[in-house]
N, C-alpha and C positions, 0 to 999 in steps of 0.2 A: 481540333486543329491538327495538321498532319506535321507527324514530327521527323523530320531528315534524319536517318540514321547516323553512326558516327562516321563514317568515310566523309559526310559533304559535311560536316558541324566544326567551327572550328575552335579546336581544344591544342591544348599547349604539349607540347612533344612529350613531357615528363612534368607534370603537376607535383610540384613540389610540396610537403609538407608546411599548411599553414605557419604551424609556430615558430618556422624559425624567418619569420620575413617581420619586418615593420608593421602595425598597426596600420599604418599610413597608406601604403601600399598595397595593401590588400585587394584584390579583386572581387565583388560581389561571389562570385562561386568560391573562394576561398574565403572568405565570412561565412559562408554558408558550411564549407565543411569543419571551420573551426565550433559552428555553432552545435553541429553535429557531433560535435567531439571528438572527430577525425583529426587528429594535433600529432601523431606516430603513425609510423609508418605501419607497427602492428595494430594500430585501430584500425586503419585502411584494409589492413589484410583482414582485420576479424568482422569487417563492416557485410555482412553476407547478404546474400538475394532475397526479398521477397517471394519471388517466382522467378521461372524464367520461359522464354519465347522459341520455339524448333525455327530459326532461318538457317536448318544446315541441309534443307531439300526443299527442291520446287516441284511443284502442283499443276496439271494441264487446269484448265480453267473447267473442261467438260465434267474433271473427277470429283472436283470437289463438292464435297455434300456440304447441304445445305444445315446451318449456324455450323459446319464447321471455321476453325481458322486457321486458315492456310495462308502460304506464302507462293505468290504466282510471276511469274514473269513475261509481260505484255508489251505493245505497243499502242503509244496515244493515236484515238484515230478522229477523236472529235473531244473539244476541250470549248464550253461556253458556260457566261452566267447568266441564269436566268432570276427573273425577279417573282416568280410563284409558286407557292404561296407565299416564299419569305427569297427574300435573296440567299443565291445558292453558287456554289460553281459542280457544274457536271459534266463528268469524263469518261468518255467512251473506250474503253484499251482491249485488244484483241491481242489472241496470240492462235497459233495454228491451229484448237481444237473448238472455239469461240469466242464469245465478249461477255464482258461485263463493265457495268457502269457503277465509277467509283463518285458518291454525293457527299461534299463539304459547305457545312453551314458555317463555319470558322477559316476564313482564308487570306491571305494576305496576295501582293500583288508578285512576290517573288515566285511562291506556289503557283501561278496561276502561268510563268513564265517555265519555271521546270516542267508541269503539268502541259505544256505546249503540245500541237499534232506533232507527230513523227519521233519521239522520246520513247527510247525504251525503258521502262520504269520495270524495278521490282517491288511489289507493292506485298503489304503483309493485313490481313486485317480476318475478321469473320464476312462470310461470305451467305447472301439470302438468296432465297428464290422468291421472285414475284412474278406480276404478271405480264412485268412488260420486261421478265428477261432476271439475268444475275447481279446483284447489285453490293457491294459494299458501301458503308457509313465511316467516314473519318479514318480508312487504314495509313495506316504508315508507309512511307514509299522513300525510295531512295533510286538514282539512278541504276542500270542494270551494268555488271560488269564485275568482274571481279569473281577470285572463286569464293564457293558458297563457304561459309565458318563448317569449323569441324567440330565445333561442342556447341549446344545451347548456350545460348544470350539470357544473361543476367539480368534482369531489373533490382534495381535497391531499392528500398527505404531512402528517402529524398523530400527536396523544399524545392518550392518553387524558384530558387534563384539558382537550384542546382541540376543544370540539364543532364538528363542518362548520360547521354556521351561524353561529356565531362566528368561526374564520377567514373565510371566504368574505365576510365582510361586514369583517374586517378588513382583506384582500387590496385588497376594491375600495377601501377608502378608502386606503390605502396607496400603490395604482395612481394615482385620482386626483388628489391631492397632490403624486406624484411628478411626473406630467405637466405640472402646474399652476405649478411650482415650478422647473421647468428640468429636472428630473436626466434628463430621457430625450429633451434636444436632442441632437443630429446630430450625433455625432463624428468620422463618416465625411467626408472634403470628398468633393466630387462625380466626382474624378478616381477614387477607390479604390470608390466606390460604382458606378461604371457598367464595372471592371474584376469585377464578381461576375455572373454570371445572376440576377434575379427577385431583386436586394435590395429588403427591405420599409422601410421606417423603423420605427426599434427601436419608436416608441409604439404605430407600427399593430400591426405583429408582436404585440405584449407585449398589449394589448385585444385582438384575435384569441385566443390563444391562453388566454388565462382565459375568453373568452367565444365560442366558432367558433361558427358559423353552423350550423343544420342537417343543410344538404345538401354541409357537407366532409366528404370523405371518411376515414372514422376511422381506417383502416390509415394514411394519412399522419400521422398525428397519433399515432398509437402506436410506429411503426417512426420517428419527428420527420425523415423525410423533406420536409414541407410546406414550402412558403418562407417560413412564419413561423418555422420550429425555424430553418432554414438562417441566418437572422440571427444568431439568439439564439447559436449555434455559433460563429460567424464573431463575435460580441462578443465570445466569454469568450476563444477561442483568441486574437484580438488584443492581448484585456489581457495574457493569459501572457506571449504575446511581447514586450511593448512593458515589462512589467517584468523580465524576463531582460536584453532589450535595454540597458534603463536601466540594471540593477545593474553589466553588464559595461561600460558606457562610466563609471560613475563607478570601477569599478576602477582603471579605464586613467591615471587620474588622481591615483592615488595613490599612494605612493612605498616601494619595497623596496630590500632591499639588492642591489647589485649583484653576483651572485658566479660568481666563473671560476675553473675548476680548474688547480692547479697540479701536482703531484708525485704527489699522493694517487691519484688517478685511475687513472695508470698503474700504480703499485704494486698497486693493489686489482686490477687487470685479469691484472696478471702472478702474484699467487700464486690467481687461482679454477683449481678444479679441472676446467674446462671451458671450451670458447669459447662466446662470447654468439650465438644465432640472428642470421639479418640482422634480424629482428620487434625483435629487443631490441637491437641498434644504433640501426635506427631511430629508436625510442622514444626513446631514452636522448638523442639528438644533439636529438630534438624538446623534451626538457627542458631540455637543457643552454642550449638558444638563451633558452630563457624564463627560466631564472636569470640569464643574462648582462644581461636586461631589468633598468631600476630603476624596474618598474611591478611587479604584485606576479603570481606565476604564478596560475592559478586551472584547473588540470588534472586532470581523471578519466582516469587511466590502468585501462584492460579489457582484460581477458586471459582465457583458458581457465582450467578447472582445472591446475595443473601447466604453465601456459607457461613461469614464472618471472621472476615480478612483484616478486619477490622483489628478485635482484637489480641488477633494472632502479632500487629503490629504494636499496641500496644505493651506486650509481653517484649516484645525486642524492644522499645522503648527504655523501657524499665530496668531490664538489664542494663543497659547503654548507662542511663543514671544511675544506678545502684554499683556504678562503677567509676562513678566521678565524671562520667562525660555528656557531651550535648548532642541532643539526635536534633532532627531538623527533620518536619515531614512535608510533604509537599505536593500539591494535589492541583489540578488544571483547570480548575473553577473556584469562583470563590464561594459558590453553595457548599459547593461538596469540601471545598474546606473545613469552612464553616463547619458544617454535618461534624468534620473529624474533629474541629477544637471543641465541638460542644461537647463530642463524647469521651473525649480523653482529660476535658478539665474535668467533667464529673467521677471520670475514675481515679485523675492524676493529683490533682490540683492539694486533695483534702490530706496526701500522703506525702508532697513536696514541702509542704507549708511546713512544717514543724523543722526540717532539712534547710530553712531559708531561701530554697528556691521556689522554682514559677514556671509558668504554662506562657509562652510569650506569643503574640499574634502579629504577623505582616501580612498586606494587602496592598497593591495596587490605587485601591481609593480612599485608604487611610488620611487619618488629618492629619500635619502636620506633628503635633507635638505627640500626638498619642507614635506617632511612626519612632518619632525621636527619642520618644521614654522606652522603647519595644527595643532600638539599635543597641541605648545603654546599656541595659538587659543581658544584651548578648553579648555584647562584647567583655563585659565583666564577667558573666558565666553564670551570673545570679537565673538566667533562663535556661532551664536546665533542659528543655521543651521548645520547639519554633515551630510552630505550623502556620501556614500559610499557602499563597498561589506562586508564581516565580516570582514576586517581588525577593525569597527567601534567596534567592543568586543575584540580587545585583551587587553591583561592585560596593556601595558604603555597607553594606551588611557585612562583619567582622563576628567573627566566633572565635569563642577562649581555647575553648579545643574538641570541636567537631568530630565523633566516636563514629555517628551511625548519622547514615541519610536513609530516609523511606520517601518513595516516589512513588504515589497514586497515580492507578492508570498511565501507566507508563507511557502507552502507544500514543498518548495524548500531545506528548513533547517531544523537542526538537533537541536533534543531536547536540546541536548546541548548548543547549538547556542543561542536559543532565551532564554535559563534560564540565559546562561551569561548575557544577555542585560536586564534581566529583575534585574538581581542582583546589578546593577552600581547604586547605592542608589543615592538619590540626594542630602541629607544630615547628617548629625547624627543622626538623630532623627528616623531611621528608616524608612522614608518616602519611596516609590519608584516610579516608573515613571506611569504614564499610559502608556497601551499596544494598539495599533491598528494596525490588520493584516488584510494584500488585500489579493483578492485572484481574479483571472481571470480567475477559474473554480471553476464555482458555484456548492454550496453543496446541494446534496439533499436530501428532507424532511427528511427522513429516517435517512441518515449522522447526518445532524444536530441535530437531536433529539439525538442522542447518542454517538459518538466521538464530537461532537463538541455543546455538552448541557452545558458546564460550561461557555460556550461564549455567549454574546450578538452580534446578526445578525443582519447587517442592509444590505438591496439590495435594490441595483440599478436596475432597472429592465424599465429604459430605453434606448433608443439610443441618441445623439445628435442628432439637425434634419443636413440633408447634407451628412450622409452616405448613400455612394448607392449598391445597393443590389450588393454580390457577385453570381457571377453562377457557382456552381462546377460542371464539368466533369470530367467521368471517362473515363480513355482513358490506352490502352490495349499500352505494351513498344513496340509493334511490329511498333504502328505507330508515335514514338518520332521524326521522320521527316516532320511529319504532325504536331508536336507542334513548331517545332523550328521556319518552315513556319511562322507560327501563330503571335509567339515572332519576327519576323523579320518586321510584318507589325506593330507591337504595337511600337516597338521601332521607326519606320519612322514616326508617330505618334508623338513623343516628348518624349514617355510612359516610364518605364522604369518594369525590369523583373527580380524579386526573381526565384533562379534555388536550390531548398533544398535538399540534397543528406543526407542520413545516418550516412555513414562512410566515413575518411579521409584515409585509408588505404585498400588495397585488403584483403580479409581474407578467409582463407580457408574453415572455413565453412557457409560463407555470402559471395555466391559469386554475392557481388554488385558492381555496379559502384562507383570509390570513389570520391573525390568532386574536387581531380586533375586531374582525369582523364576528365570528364567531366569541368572542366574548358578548358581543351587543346582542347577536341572537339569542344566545344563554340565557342570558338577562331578562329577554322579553321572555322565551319559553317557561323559566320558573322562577314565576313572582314569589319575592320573600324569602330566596336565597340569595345568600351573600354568593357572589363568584369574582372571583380574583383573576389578574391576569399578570403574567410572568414571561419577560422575553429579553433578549440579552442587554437592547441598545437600555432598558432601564438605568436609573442610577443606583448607586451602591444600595443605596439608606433605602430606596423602595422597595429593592430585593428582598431587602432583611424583612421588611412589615408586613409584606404579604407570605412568605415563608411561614414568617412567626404567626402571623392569623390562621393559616391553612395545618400547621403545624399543632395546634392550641386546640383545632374544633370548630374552631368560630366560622370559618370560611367553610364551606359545604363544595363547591368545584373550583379548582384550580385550572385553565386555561392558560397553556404553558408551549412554548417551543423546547427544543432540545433540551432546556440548558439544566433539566430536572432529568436527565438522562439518568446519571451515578449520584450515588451517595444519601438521596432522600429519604427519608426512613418515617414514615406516617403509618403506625400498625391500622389506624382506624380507617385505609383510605383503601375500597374492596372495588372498586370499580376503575379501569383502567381505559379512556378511549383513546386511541391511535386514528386520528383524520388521513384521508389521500396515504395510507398504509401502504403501498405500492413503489412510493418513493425514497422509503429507508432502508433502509442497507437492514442485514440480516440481521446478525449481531446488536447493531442496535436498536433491534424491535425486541430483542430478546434483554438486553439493558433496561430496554421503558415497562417490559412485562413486570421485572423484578421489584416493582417500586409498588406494586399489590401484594397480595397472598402473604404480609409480615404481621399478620395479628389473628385471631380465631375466628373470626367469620369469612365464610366462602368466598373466593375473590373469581373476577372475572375480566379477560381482557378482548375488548372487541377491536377489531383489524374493521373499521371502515376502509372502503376499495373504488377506485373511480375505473371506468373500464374504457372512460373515453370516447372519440368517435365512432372508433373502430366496435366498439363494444364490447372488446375482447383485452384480456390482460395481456400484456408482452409476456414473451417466456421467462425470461431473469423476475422479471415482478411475482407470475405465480408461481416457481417453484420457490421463493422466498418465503411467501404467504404458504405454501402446502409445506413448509418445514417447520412453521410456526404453527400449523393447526395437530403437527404428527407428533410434536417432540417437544418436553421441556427440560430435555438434559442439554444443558452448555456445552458438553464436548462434541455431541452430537451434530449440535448447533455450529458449532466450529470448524469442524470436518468439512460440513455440507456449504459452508460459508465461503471456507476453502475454495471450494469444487467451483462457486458460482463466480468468487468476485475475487479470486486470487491470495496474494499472498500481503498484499498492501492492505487490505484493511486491521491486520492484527499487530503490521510494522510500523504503522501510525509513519516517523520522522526516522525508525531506524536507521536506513538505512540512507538517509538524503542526500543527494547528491553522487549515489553511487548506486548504481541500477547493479547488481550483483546478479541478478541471475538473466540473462536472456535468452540461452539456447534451452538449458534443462527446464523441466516440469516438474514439480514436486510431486503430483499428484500417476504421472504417467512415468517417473525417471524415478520412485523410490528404491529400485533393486541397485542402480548407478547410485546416489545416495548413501549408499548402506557398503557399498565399495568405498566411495570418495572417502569416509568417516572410519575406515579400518583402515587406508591406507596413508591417510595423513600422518600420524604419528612413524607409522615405518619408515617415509620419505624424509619427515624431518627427521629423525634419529639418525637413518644411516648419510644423506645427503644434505645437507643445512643450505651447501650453495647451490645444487638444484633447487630444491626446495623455493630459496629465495627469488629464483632464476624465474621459475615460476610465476610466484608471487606478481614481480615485478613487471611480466607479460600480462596477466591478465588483469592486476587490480591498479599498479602505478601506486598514487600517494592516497587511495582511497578506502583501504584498511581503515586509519583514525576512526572512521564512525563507527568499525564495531568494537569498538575500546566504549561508548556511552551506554 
């Protein structure tokens, strides 16, 4: 449909900033920009083009090549609809060097009156050759007149309630006010500014960049290579850093309990059934110093699949109690709960009991009384231990005085989540708990330095000895006969076999196998094996009996959705199948790998691959699959996970509601990065209300989330 430029559209002299009008009165386009998040006049300014359109020269009609798109200036000299093969309107417009015919499938009756004979239109579109002459499809027209712009035309990022010509004309007032008003003075003092190549000032950059000139060249502006992007980069990566910075220096000033281990420690060291790696010494002696702190800890502990993250948290547990306080662990499933309270009452339980304390459990689908005997527990102190799913943050749950939190799988939960847990003070005084979050995909360099710069990183970055190498293949669904084969000698073997499917449901536009379906095949293909099935909508109590079957031997394959992703631990279980392998995310095809290879018989993980009609994998799908068959190092995995699927899959909830990075690349901006994180503390040191000034430009009230 042909869209009127802004001279004929009509837009409001000066579009005022939504937030400061009535709800009531709102105008759809201003809904649309509140929805935007355009609320400040420096949102409007930072709100930058998509792309942008050359109408700052016209085109004879003769010159222009063919799929190019040009902008021409004609008169109408024949204007009709016809009805074949579909209804159409088509418009003949000449101008002194020849014609071309502009065809609209989408028209209205207004267009067909501006489109009139004898209108001089300047029309903009790509331009074809055929055989009955020059033709444009749906270009943009406007009447002719006026002089041509002297800079490229912006397009935004936009919704449907919000016309170009309405942003664009909101933008620029947004811009100017902002300029007019302070918000886009100088944040930089001149020492950090002559420490960059070809820094612009943010005003010029920020008018450049809604308005370039001509003869810039557009590959820099596309690929935001130009020294205007270069600022805009170099703004937002500052503000990250400069609130990281900030969040971790007012930590340091806050007050935890002090806690040093006594007895407990050694006890738990002398009855595990194995010695701790040097990776997990390390670790462990890196925690220990931060609890003996009475600042509060604030630590991502990253580890492999299967390093043993585990008991690196136990060891801080232990402390925590051997120091008269309560830790609370807390993990985002109730399997992998589970997993943690069954291993930590068999380490914790036999050393607590003589101390008069206990190992307490919350859950979401707990019963009544048992939830209500678990609350007493805590709130008296007699539960020196809480592990659990979030049920361990609602509001009736009271602790006597909460030392230490550990949060599994951090990326799992929501900012909210982990500020609740971090809120449960542990006594009047203000105190709070220390914080330690695992994570079982490890962050890389890149990440860490900037979403994840207010934390202290410890890695694990070895394996126990005794695991044995996984082999993954990739193997085509055509020949899932040949894996079952496969699975039928493993099981005669003693073995036992994860079968991970997607979805639990058919759906129309995923058309997969769902995890009942594939159970009932199972079933048929091998008589006389038990095979279980496992999938979220289950109830509590099912969960637990077929775990505990599959867990025990008894159960020979497990047919499972996600929800056996972390934490499962079956040494006997050597065979690993991934269905429709093409639809998981990297990361967690390398999560489901690790739930093999944990006992001494050769394990194996098969990546079944559907290739669809096309026959052929998308590109995101196989290089996921070709990093899976190249590599079973987790950082590696990480990196390349990075590369394909951004920075959202390792920040889970981190950063929600607050899009923190959108001009910089972590992966193309790490030399900007590695400035932003040398200069932050210099800016806050010498300038505190630049600094803030800053702040307040580019993040507003949306720091908070990197405080969880």
């Amino acid at each position: 449909m042909p869209v009127p430029s802004s001279s004929n559209s009509p837009v409001p002299a000066a579009p005022q900033a939504p937030a400061a009008q009535g709800a009531a009165k709102l105008t759809p386009p201003q809904k649309a920009l509140r929805q935007l998040g355009l609320t400040r006049d420096i949102d409007l300014a930072l709100h930058l083009p998509l792309r942008y359109e050359d109408e700052t020269r016209l085109v004879a009609i003769r010159s222009a090549r063919d799929g190019e798109v040009v902008q021409i200036e004609a008169t109408v000299v024949k204007s009709e609809v016809v009805m074949r093969p579909r209804r159409q309107l088509l418009v003949m417009v000449e101008d002194a060097t020849g014609e071309c015919e502009l065809r609209f499938f989408s028209f209205y009756p207004s267009h067909q009156k501006t489109l009139s004979v004898g209108t001089r239109l300047r029309i903009r579109g790509e331009i074809k050759g055929g055989f009955w002459g020059r033709q444009m499809m749906h270009p943009t027209f406007r009447l002719a007149g006026g002089e041509l712009p002297q800079a490229l035309t912006p397009v935004y990022p936009t919704t449907a309630a919000l016309p170009q010509a309405y942003l664009r004309r909101a933008v620029q007032t947004g811009l100017t006010r902002a300029e007019q008003r302070g918000a886009l003075s100088e944040t930089l003092p001149l020492a950090l500014r002559q420490s960059l190549p070809e820094c612009w000032p943010l005003a010029q950059a920020l008018q450049f960049l809604h308005h370039p000139s001509p003869d810039v060249s557009i590959a820099t502006l596309e690929d935001r290579s130009h020294p205007a992007w270069q600022r805009l980069k170099v703004e937002e990566l500052l503000a990250q850093q400069l609130s990281q910075l900030q969040a971790k220096r007012e930590r340091a000033l806050l007050k935890a309990p002090v806690l040093k281990p006594a007895t407990l420690v050694g006890q738990l060291l002398a009855v595990l059934p194995f010695n701790l790696t040097a990776a997990q010494q390390r670790v462990s002696e890196e925690i220990a110093q931060d609890l003996a702190r009475a600042v509060p800890m604030h630590r991502l502990l990253q580890g492999d699949v299967g390093s043993g993250k585990t008991v690196v948290a136990a060891l801080a547990a232990a402390i925590c109690m051997d120091a008269g306080w309560q830790c609370a662990l807390m993990a985002p499933t109730e399997i992998l709960a589970e997993q943690h309270f069954s291993k930590l009452v068999g380490w914790l339980a036999p050393l607590l009991a003589p101390l008069g304390r206990q190992v307490a459990w919350l859950a979401g689908a707990q019963k009544k009384k048992e939830r209500l005997a678990a609350l007493a527990l805590i709130e008296s102190g007699e539960a020196a231990l809480v592990i659990g799913t979030h049920a361990v943050i609602q509001e009736q749950v009271k602790f006597k005085n909460l030392g230490l939190a550990l949060i599994d799988e951090q990326h799992r939960f929501g900012v909210a989540q982990r500020l609740a847990l971090r809120a449960k003070l542990v006594d009047g005084s203000g105190r709070e708990p220390h914080l330690l979050m695992m994570t079982a995909t490890p962050i890389p360099r890149t990440l860490a330095m900037s979403y994840f710069a207010d934390l202290d990183v410890s890695t694990i970055d070895e394996l126990p000895p005794g695991r044995t190498p996984i082999v993954t293949k990739l193997i085509s669904d055509s020949r899932r006969d040949q894996v079952i084969a496969r699975m039928a000698e493993q099981l005669a073997q003693g073995r036992q076999v994860y079968w991970v499917c997607p979805l639990i449901e058919e759906s129309e536009a995923l058309d997969l196998s769902n995890a009942t379906q594939t159970h009932a095949d199972l079933t048929e293909a091998l008589p006389g094996v038990l095979i279980g099935l496992l999938h979220s909508r289950m109830a509590s109590a099912e969960k637990k009996e077929v775990m505990a079957a599959f867990t025990a031997g008894v159960m020979g394959v497990l047919v499972s959705t996600t929800v056996i992703e972390v934490g499962v631990d079956v040494p006997n279980a050597s065979l690993m199948v991934i269905e429709h392998a093409e639809r998981f995310g990297l990361s967690q095809l390398h999560q489901l790998r690790g739930r093999v290879g944990r006992g001494a018989a050769a394990s194996a993980c098969v990546l079944l691959y559907a290739t669809g009609d096309s026959g052929r994998l998308g590109e995101t799908a196989r290089e996921r699959l070709k990093a899976m068959a190249e590599t079973h190092d987790g950082f590696e995995i990480a990196r390349r996970d990075l590369d394909i699927r951004g920075p959202g899959e390792f920040l889970g909830a981190r950063q929600s509601g607050a899009q923190m990075l959108r001009f910089a690349d972590l992966a193309e901006d790490a030399a900007l990065l590695e400035w932003a994180q040398w200069a932050a503390p210099r800016l806050l040191d010498s300038a505190p209300d630049l600094a803030q000034q800053h702040l307040t430009r580019w993040l507003g009230g949306k720091s908070e989330y990197l405080k969880a």
